[in-house]
C-alpha positions as CSV (number, residue, x, y, z in Angstrom):
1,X,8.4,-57.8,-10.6
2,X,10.7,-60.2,-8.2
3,X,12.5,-59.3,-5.6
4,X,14.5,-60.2,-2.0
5,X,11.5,-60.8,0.5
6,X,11.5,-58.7,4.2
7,X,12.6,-59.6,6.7
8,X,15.9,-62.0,5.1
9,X,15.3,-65.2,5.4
10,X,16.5,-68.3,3.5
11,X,15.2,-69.4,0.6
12,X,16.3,-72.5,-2.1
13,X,19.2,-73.3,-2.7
14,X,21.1,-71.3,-0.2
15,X,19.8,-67.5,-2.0
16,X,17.0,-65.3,-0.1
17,X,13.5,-65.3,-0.2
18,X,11.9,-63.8,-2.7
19,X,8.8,-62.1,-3.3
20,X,6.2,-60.6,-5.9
21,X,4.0,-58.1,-7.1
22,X,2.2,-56.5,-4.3
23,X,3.9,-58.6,-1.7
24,X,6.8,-57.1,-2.5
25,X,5.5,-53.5,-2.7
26,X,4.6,-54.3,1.4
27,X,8.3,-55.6,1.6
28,X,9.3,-52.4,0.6
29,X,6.8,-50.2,2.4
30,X,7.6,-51.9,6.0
31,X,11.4,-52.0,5.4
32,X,10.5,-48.0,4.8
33,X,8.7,-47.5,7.4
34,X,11.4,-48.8,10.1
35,X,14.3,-46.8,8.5
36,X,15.5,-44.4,11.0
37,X,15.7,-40.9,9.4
38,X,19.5,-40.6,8.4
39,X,20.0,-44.5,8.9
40,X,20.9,-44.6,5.2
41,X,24.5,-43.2,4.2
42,X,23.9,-40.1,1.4
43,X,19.9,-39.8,2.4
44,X,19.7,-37.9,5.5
45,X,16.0,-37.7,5.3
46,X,14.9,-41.1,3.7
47,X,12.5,-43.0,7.1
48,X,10.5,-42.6,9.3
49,X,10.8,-40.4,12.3
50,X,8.9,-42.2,14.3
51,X,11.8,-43.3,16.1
52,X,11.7,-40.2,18.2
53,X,8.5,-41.5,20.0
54,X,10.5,-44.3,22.0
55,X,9.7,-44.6,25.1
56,X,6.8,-42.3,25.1
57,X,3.7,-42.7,27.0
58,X,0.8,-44.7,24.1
59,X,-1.7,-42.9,24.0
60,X,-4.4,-41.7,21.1
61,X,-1.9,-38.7,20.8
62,X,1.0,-40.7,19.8
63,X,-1.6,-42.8,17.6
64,X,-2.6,-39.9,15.4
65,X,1.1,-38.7,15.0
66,X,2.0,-41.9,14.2
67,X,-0.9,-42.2,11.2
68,X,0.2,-38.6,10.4
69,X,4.3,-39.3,10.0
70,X,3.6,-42.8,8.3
71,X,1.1,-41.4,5.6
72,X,3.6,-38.4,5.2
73,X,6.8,-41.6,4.4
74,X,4.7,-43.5,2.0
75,X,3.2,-40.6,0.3
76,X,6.6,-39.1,-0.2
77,X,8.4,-42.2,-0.6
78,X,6.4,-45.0,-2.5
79,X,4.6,-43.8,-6.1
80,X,3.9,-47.1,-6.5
81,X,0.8,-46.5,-4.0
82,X,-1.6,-44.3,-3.5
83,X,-2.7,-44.3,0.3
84,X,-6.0,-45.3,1.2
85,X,-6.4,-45.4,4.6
86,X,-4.0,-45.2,7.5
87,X,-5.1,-46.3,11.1
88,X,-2.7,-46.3,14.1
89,X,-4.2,-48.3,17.6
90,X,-2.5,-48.8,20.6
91,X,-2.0,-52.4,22.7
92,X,-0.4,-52.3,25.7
93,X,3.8,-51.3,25.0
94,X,2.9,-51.5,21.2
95,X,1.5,-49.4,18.6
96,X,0.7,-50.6,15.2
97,X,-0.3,-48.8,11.8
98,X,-1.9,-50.8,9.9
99,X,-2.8,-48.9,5.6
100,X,-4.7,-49.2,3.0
101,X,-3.0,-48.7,-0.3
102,X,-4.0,-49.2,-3.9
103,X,-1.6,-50.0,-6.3
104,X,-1.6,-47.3,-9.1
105,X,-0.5,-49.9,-11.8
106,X,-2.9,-52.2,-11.4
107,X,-5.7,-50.7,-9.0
108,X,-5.3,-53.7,-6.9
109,X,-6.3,-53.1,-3.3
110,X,-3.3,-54.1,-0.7
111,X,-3.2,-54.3,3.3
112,X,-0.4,-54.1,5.6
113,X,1.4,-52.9,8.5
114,X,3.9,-52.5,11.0
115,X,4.2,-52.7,15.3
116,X,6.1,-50.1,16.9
117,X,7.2,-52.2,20.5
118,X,7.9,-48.1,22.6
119,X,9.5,-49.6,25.7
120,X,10.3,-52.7,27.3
């Protein structure tokens, strides 16, 4: 499977990146994952809410909501996946989730995640 890489960037010949396989299913996942619920015209509910947490203090309770809300997205979102592990840590004004995910076609084993910057 092929498909346009996340973020956009250029590729050859003037067309966009592209990506494969797994890398692709991470695309996917983070583009998911920084949706806004009701971003997307016609899917009120497709995202992730944790939007709402902007400018909150980071703290370990924000970090287990976060790992909450993100498994929650992918599990309801993604069938491509089946989530592994989910870990949320705080740094300074950032919080990043990082997963675990197998891929249920092939069984392969796939990392990724996303940073959450909460204030400025």
């Amino acid at each position: 499977m092929i498909g346009v890489a996340f973020p956009l960037k250029k590729g050859s010949e003037g067309y966009w990146e592209t990506a494969k396989d797994s890398k692709l299913i991470l695309n996917d996942i983070s583009c998911l994952l920084y949706t806004i619920p009701g971003e997307i015209p016609m899917h009120p509910n497709l995202g992730n809410p944790l939007f709402q947490f902007l400018f909150e203090q980071n703290s370990d309770i924000l970090a287990m909501l976060a790992e909450d809300l993100s498994e929650e997205t992918i599990k309801r979102y993604e069938d491509r996946v089946e989530v592994m592990e989910i870990k949320a840590e705080n740094r300074g004004n950032t919080l990043y989730v990082k997963y675990r995910l197998r891929e249920k076609q092939s069984g392969k084993e796939i990392h990724g995640g996303v940073g959450y910057e909460l204030y400025r």
